[in-house]
SEKOLTI-71956 format. One record per residue (C-alpha): y, z, x. Coordinates in steps of 0.5 Angstrom, whole numbers, plus 500, padded with zeros to 3 digits. Layout:
! residues N
(site (Y,Z,X))
...
This chain:
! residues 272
(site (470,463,545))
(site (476,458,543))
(site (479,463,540))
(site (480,469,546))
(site (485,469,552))
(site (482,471,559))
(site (486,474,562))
(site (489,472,568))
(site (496,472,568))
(site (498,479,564))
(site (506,476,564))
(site (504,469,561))
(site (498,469,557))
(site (500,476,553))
(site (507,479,553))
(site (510,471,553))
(site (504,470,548))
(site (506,475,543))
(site (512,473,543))
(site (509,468,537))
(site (504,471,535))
(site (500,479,535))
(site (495,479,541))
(site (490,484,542))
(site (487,487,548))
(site (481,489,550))
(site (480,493,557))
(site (473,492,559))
(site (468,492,564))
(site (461,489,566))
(site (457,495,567))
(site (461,499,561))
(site (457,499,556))
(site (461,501,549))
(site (465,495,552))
(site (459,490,551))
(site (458,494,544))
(site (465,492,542))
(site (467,486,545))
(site (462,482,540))
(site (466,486,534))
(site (473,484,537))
(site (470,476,537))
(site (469,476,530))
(site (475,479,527))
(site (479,474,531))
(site (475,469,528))
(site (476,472,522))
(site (483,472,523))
(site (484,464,523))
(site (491,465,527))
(site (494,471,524))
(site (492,474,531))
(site (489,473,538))
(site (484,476,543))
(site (486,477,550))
(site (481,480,555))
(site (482,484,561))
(site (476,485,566))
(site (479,491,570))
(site (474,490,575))
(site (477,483,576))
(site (484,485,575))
(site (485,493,577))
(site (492,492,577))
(site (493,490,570))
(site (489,496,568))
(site (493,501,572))
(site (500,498,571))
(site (498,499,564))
(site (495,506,564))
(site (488,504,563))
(site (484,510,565))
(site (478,510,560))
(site (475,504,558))
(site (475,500,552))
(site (481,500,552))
(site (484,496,546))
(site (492,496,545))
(site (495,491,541))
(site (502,487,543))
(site (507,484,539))
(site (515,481,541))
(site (513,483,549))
(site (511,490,548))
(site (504,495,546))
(site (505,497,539))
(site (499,500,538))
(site (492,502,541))
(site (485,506,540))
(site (481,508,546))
(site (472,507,545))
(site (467,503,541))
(site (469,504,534))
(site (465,501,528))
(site (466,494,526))
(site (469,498,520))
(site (473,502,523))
(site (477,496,528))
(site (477,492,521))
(site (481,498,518))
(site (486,499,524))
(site (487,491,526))
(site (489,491,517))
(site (494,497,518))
(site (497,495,525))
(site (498,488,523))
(site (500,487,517))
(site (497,480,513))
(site (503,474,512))
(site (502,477,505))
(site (507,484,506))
(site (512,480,506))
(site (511,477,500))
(site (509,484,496))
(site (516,488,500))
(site (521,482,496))
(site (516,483,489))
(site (518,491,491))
(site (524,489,491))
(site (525,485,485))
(site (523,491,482))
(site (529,495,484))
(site (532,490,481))
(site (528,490,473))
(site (525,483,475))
(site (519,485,474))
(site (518,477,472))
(site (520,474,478))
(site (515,480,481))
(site (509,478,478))
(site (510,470,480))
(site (510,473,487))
(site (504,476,486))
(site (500,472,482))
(site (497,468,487))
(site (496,474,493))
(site (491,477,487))
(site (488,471,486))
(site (487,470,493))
(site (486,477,497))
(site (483,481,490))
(site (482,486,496))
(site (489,486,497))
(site (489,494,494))
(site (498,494,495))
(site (499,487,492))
(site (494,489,487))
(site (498,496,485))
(site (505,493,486))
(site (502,487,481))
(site (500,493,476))
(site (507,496,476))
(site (510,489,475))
(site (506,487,469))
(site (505,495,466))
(site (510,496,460))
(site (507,487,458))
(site (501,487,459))
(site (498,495,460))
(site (491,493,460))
(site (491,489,465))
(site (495,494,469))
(site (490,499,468))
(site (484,493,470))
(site (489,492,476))
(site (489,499,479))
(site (481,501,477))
(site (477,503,483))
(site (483,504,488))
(site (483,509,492))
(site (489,509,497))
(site (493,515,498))
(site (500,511,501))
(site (500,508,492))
(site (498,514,490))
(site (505,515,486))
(site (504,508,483))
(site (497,509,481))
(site (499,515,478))
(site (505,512,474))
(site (501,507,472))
(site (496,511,469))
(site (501,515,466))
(site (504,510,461))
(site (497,507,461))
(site (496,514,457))
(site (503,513,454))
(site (502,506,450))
(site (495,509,449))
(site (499,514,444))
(site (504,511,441))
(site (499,505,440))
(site (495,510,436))
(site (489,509,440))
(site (489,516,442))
(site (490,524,440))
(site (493,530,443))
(site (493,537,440))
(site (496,539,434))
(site (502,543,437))
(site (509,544,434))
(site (511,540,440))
(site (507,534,438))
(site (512,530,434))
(site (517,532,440))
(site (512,528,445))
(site (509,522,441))
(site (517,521,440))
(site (518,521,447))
(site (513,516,448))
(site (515,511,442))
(site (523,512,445))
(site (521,510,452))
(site (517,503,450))
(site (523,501,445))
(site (527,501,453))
(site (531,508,450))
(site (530,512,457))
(site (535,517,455))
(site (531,518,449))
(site (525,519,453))
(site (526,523,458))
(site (531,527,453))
(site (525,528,449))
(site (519,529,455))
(site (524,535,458))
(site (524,538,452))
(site (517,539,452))
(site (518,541,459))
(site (521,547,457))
(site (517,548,451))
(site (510,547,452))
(site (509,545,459))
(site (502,545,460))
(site (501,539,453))
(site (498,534,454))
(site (495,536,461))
(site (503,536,464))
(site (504,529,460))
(site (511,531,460))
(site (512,531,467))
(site (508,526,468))
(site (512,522,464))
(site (518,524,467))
(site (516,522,474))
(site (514,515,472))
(site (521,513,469))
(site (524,515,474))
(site (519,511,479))
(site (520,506,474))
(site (527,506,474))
(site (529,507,481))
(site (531,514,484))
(site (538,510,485))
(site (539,509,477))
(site (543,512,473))
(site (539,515,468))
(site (535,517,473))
(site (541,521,477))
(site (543,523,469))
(site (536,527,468))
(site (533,529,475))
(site (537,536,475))
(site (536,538,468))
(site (528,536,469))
(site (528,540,475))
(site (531,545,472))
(site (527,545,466))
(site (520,546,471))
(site (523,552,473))
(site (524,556,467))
């Protein structure tokens, strides 16, 4: 195929190669069987991957060399290069699926760039200039479960219903803390908008108070009130208090200064 390297000169055509570009190496042989089973899925990803990365194979039968200087001792072997050095590899002929996984996490798309500045600029409260990065990675990689989630977080205090729509279905330990605190203010403004009721209890006044200081921007308020239930009534709202904490200080940044201003009396609180 026209896009994978045979490998003949491991010098040139992958450690010089992958000084511009990733290149995966797939050790094979003729008789291996598992190594017939995988080269056809690594042709196809690297079809797939228009450019993003290249495919080099060594037949070890061919070149015994490469495959001892390189420490290939079961076959396949696929190591992934990047600036000149192996960054990565697995061992076996994994499912089509599984490679698909492990090539998205070892080789990030052209895309993480752009959504580690939209991170950034929400360090920075410009959750505008975020949404405008993001908008068209979503558009066009509506798989892309971290654009996705960090979108939602941009657009979550303008439009909480699209940052729910943005996050539904996501299963993704890594944004666990995002999706959570996505969908605890999605809880909040269902609240403070009236969609939604919570027990009737003394300290219910304290909390939707909490919640109506928290979208009017007062974070101190918020959190002053949100801990107050903490020591009052933990377990309301199904921890919603501590919840809410969590998510403003997520929003705001462990380096804010409200956030620094709260934390010891929010952790204290938790420990009463």
């Amino acid at each position: 195929m026209e896009n994978v390297v045979r490998v003949s000169d491991f010098q040139r055509d992958v450690i010089e190669m992958s000084d511009s570009i990733p290149v995966l190496v797939d050790f094979w042989a003729e008789w291996c069987g598992p190594c017939k089973a995988l080269g056809p899925v690594l042709e196809k990803l690297a079809a797939e991957a228009d450019g993003r990365w290249t495919l080099a194979t060594v037949d070890t039968e061919a070149h015994p060399r490469i495959a001892t200087d390189w420490g290939i001792r079961s076959i396949p072997n696929v190591k992934l290069f990047i600036g000149g050095r192996p960054v990565g590899e697995f061992t076996g002929a994994l499912p089509e699926h599984a490679v698909r996984e492990w090539i998205g996490r070892a080789i990030p798309p052209p895309s993480a760039r752009v959504v580690a500045e939209a991170r950034a600029l929400l360090e920075l409260n410009d959750s505008a200039g975020a949404a405008e990065l993001l908008e068209p990675i979503v558009a066009s990689e509506p798989a892309n479960a971290e654009a996705r989630v960090v979108l939602a977080r941009a657009v979550l205090l303008t439009d909480t219903a699209r940052a729910v729509e943005l996050i539904r279905g996501l299963e993704e330990p890594l944004l666990d803390a995002d999706i959570e605190t996505i969908s605890t203010v999605a809880r909040l403004r269902e609240l403070n908008d009236g969609r939604a009721l919570t027990a009737e209890t003394p300290v219910r006044p304290a909390y939707l108070a909490a919640a109506a200081n928290f979208f009017a921007g007062d974070y101190d308020g918020a959190l002053e009130g949100f801990i107050g239930v903490i020591r009052a009534n933990r377990p309301y709202d199904d921890d919603g208090s501590r919840k809410a904490c969590l998510a403003i200080f997520r929003i705001l940044g462990e380096g804010h200064e409200i956030t620094q201003r709260h934390r010891r009396d929010f952790g204290s609180a938790l420990y009463v």
